[in-house]
N, CA, C and O atoms as CSV, one atom per row, in Angstrom:
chain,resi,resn,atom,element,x,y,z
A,1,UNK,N,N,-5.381,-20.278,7.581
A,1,UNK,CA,C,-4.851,-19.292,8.482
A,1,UNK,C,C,-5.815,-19.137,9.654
A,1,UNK,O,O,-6.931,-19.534,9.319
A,2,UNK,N,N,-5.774,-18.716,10.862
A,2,UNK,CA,C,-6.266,-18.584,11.863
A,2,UNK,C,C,-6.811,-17.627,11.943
A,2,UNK,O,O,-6.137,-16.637,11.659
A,3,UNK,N,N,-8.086,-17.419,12.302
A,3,UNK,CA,C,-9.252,-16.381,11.964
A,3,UNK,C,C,-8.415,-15.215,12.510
A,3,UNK,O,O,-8.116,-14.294,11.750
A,4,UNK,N,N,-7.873,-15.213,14.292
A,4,UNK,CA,C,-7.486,-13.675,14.330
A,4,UNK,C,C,-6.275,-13.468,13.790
A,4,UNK,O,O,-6.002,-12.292,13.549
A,5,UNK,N,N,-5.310,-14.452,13.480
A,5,UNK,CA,C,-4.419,-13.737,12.509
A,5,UNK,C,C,-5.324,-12.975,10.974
A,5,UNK,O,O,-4.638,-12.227,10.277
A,6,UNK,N,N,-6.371,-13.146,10.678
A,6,UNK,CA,C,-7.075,-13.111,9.525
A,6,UNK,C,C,-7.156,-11.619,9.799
A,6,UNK,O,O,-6.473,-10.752,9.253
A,7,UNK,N,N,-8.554,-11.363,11.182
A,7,UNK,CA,C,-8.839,-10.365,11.857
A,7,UNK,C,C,-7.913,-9.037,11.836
A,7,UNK,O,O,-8.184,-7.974,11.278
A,8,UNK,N,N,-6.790,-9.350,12.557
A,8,UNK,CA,C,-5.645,-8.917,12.558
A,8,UNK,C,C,-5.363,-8.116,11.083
A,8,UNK,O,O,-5.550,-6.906,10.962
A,9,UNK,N,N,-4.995,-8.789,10.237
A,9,UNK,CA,C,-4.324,-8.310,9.078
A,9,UNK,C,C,-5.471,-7.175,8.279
A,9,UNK,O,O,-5.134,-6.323,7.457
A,10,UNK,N,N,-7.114,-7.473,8.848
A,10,UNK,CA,C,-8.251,-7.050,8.330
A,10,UNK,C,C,-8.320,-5.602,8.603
A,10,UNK,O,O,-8.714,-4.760,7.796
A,11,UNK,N,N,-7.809,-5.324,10.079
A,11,UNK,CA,C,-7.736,-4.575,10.959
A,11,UNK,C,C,-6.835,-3.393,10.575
A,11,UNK,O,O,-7.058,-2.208,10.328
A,12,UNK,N,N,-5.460,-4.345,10.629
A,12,UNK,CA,C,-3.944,-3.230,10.068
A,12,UNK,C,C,-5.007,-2.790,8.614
A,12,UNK,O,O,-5.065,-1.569,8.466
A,13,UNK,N,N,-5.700,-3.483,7.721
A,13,UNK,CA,C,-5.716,-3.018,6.598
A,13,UNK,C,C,-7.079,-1.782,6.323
A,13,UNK,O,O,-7.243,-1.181,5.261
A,14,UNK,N,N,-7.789,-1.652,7.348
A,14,UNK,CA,C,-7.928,-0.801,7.758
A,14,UNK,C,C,-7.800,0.453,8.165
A,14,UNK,O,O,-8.562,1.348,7.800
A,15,UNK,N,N,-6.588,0.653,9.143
A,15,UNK,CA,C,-5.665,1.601,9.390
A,15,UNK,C,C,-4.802,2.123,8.588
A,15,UNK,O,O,-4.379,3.279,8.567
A,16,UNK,N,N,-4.492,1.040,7.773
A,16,UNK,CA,C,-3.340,1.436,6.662
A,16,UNK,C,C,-4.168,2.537,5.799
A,16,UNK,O,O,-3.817,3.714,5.708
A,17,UNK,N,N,-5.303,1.990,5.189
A,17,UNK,CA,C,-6.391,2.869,4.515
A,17,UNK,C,C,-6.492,4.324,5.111
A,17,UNK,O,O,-6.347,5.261,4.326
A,18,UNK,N,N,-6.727,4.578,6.422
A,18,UNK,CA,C,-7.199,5.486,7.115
A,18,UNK,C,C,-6.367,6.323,6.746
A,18,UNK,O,O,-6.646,7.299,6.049
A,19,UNK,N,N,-4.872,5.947,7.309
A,19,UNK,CA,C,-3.614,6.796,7.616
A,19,UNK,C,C,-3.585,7.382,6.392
A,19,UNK,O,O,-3.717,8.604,6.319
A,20,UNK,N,N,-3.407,6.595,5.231
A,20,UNK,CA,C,-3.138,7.096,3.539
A,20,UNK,C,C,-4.099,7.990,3.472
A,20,UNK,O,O,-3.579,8.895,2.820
A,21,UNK,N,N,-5.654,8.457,3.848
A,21,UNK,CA,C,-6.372,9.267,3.652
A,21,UNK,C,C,-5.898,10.509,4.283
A,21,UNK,O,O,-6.081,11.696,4.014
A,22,UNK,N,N,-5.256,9.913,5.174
A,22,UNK,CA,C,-5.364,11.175,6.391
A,22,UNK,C,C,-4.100,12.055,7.116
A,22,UNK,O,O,-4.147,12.950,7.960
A,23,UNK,N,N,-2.764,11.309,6.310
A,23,UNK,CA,C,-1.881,12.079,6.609
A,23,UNK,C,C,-1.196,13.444,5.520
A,23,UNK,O,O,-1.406,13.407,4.308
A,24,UNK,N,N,-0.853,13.926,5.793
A,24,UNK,CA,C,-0.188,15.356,4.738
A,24,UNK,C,C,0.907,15.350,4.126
A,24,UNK,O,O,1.291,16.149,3.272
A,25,UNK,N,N,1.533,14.282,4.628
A,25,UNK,CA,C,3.045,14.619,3.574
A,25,UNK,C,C,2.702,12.962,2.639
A,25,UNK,O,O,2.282,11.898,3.095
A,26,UNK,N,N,3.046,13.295,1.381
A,26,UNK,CA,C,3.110,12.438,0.446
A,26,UNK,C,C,4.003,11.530,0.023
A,26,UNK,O,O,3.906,10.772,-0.942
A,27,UNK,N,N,5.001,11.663,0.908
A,27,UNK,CA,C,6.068,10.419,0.923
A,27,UNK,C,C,5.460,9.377,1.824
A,27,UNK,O,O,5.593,8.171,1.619
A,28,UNK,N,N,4.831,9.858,2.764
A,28,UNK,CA,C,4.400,9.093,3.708
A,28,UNK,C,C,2.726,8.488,3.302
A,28,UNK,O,O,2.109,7.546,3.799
A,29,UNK,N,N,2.386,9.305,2.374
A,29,UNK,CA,C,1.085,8.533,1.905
A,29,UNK,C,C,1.455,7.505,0.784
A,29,UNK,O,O,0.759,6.492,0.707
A,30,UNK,N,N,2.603,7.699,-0.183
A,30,UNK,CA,C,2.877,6.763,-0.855
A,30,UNK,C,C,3.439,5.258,-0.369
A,30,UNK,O,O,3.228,4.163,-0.890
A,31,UNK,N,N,4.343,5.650,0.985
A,31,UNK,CA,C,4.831,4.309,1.516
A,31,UNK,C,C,3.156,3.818,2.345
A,31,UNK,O,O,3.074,2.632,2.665
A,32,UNK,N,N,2.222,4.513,2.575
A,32,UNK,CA,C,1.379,3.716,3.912
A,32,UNK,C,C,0.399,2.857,2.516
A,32,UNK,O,O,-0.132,1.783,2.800
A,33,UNK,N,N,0.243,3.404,1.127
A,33,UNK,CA,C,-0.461,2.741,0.137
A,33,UNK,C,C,-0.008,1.691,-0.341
A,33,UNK,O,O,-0.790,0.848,-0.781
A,34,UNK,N,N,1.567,1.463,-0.371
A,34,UNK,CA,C,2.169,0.499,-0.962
A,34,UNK,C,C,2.235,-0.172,0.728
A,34,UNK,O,O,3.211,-0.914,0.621
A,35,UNK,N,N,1.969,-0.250,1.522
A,35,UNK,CA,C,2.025,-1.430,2.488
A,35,UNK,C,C,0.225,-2.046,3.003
A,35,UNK,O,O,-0.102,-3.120,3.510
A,36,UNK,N,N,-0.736,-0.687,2.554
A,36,UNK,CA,C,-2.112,-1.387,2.202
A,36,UNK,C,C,-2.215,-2.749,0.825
A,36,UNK,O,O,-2.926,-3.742,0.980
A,37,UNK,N,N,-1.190,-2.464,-0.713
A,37,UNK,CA,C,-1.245,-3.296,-1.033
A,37,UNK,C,C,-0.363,-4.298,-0.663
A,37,UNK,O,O,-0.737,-5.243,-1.357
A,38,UNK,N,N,0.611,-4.693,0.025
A,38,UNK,CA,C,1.030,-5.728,0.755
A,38,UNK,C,C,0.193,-6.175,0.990
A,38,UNK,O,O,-0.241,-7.029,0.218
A,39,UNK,N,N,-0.604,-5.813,2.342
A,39,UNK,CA,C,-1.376,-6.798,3.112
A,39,UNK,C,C,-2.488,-7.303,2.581
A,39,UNK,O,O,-2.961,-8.378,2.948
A,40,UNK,N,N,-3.203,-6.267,1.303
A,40,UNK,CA,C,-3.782,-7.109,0.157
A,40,UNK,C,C,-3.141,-8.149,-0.605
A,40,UNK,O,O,-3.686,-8.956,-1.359
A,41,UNK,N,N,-2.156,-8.058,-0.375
A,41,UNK,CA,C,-1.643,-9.364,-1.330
A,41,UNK,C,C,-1.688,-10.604,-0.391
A,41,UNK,O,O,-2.251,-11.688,-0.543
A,42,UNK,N,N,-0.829,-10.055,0.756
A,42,UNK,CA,C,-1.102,-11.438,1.811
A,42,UNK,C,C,-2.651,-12.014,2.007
A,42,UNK,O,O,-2.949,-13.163,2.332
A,43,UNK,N,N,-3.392,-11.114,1.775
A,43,UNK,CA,C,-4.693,-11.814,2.143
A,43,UNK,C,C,-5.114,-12.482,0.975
A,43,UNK,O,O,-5.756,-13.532,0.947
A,44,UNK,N,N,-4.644,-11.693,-0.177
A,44,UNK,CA,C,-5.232,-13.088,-1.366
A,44,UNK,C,C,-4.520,-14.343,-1.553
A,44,UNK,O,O,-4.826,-15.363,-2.171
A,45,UNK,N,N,-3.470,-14.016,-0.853
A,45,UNK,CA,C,-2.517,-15.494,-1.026
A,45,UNK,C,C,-3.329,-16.477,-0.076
A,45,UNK,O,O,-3.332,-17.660,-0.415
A,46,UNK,N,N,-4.164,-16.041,1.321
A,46,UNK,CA,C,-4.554,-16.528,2.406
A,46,UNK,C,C,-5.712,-17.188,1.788
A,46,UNK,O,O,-6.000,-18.276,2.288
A,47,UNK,N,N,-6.568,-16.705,0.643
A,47,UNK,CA,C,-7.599,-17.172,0.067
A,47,UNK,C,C,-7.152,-18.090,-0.833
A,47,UNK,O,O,-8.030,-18.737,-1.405
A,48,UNK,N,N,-6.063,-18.308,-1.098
A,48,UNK,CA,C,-5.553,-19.258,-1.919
A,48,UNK,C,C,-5.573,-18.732,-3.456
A,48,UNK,O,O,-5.567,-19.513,-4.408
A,49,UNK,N,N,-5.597,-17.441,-3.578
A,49,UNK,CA,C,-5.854,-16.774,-5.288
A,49,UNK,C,C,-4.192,-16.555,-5.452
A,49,UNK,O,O,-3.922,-15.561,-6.127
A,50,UNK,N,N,-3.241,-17.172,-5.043
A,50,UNK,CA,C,-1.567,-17.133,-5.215
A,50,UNK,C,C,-1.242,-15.881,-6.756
A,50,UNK,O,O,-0.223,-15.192,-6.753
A,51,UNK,N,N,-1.800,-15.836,-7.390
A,51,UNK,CA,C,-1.314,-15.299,-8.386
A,51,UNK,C,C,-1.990,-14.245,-8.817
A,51,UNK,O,O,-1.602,-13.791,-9.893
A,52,UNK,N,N,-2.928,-13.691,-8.277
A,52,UNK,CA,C,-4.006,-12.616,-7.598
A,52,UNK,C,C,-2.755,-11.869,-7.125
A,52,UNK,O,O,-2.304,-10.874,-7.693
A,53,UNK,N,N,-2.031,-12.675,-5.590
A,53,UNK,CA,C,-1.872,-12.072,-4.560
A,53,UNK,C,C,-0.049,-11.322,-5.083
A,53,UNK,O,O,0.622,-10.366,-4.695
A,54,UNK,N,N,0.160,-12.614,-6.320
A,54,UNK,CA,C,1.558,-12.457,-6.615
A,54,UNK,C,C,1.770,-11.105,-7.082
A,54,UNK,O,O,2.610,-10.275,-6.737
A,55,UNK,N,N,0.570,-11.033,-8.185
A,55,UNK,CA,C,0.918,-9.810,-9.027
A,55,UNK,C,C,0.206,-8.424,-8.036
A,55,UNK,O,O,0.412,-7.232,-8.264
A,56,UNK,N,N,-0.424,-8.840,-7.220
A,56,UNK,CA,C,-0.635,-7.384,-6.580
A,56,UNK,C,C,0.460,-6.796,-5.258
A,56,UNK,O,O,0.375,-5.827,-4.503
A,57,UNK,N,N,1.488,-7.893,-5.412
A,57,UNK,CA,C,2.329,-7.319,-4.505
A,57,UNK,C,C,3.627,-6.749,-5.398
A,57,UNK,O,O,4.508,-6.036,-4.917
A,58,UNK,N,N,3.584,-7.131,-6.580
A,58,UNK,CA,C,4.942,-6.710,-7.390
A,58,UNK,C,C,4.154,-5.453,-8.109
A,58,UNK,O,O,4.863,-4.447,-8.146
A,59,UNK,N,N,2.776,-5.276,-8.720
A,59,UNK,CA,C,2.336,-4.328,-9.119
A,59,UNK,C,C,1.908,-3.018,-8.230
A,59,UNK,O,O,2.146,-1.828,-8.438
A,60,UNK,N,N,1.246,-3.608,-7.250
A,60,UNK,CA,C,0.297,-2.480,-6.377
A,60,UNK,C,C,1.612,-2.125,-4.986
A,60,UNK,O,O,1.757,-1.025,-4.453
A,61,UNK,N,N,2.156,-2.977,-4.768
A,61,UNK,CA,C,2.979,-2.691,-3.476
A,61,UNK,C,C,4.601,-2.214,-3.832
A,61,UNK,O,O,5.356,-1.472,-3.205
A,62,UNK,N,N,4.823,-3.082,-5.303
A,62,UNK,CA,C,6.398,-2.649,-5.879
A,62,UNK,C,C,6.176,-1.732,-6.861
A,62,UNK,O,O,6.684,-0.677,-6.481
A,63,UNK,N,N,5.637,-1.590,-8.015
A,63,UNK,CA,C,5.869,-0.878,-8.975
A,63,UNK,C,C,5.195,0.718,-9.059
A,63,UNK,O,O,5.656,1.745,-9.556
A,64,UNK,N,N,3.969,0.463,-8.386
A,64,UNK,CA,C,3.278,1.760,-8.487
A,64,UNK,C,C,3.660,2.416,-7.351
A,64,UNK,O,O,3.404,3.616,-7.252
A,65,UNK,N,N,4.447,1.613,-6.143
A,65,UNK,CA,C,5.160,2.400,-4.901
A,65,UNK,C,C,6.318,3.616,-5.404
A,65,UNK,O,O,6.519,4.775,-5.041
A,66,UNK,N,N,6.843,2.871,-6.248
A,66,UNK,CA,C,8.174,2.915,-6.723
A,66,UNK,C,C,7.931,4.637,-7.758
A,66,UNK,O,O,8.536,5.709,-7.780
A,67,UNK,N,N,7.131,4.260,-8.235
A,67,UNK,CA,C,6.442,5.332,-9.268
A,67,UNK,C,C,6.027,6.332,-8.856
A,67,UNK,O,O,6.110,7.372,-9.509
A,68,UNK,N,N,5.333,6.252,-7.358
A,68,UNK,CA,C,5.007,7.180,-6.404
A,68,UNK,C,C,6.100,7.760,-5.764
A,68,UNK,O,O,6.248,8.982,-5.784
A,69,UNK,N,N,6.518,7.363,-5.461
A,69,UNK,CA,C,8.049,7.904,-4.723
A,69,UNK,C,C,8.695,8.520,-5.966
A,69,UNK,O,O,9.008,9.600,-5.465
A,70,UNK,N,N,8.894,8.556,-6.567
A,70,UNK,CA,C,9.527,8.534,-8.078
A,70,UNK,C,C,9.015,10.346,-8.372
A,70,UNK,O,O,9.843,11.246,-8.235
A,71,UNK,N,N,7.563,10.625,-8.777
A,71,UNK,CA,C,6.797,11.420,-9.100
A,71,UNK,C,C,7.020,12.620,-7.962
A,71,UNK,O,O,7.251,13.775,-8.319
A,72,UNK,N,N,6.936,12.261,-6.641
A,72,UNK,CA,C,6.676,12.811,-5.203
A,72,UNK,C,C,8.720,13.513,-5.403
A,72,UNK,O,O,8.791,14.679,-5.016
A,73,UNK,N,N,9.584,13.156,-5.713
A,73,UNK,CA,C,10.855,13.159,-5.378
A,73,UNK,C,C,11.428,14.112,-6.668
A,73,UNK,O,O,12.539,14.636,-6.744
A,74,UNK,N,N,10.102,14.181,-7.852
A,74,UNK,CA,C,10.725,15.460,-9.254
A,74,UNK,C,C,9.904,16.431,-8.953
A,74,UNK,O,O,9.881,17.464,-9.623
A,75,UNK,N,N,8.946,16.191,-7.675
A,75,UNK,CA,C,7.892,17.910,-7.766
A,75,UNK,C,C,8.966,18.568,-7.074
A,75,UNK,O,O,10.047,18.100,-6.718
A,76,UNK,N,N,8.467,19.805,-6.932
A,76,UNK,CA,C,8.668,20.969,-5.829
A,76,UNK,C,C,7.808,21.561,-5.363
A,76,UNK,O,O,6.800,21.740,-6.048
A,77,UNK,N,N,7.874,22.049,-4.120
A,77,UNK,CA,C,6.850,22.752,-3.070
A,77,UNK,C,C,6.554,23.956,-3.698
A,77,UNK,O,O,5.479,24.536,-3.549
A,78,UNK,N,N,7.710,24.461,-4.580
A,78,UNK,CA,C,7.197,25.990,-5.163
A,78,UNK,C,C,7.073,26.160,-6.491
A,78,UNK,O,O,7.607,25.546,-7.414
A,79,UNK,N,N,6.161,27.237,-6.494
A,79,UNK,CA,C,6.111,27.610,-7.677
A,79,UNK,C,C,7.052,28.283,-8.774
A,79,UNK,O,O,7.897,29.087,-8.378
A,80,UNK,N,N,6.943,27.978,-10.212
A,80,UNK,CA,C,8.089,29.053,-10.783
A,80,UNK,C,C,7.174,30.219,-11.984
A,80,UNK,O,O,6.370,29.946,-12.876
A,81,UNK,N,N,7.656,31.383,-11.573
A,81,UNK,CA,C,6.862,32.103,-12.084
A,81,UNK,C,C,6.750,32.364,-13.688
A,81,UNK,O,O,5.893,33.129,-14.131
C-alpha cells in the first residue's frame, strides 16, 4: 500500500479515537468505535495479518457494534423510582 494512503488511514484512526472519547451521545460513540475497528482491520489486512484483520472486523467493528447499539437502544435517560 502506499505510505500516504497508510498515513491517511493512521490519521482518520486517530480522529476516530478522539471523537469516541469526546463526543456525548452514545449512539454516536458506539458507531465512531465500530468504524475505529474497521480501519483497524484494514490496516492489519495492509500488514498482511488477513485473519487478524478478518476477525477484527466481524468481531470489533460487527458484533460488539451491534451489541452496543443493542445495550444503548434498552436504557433510558430516566430514572424509575
Amino acid at each position: 500500500m502506499l505510505w500516504s494512503v497508510e498515513l491517511l488511514l493512521y490519521v482518520f484512526l486517530i480522529i476516530t479515537a478522539l471523537v469516541a472519547l469526546e463526543v456525548r451521545d452514545l449512539l454516536a460513540a458506539a458507531i465512531t468505535t465500530s468504524v475505529f475497528s474497521f480501519v483497524t482491520a484494514v490496516l492489519f489486512a495492509e500488514f498482511e495479518a488477513v485473519d487478524v484483520g478478518f476477525t477484527e472486523a466481524v468481531v470489533g467493528a460487527g458484533v460488539v457494534g451491534v451489541f452496543f447499539i443493542a445495550a444503548i437502544v434498552r436504557t433510558t435517560r430516566e430514572t424509575k423510582d
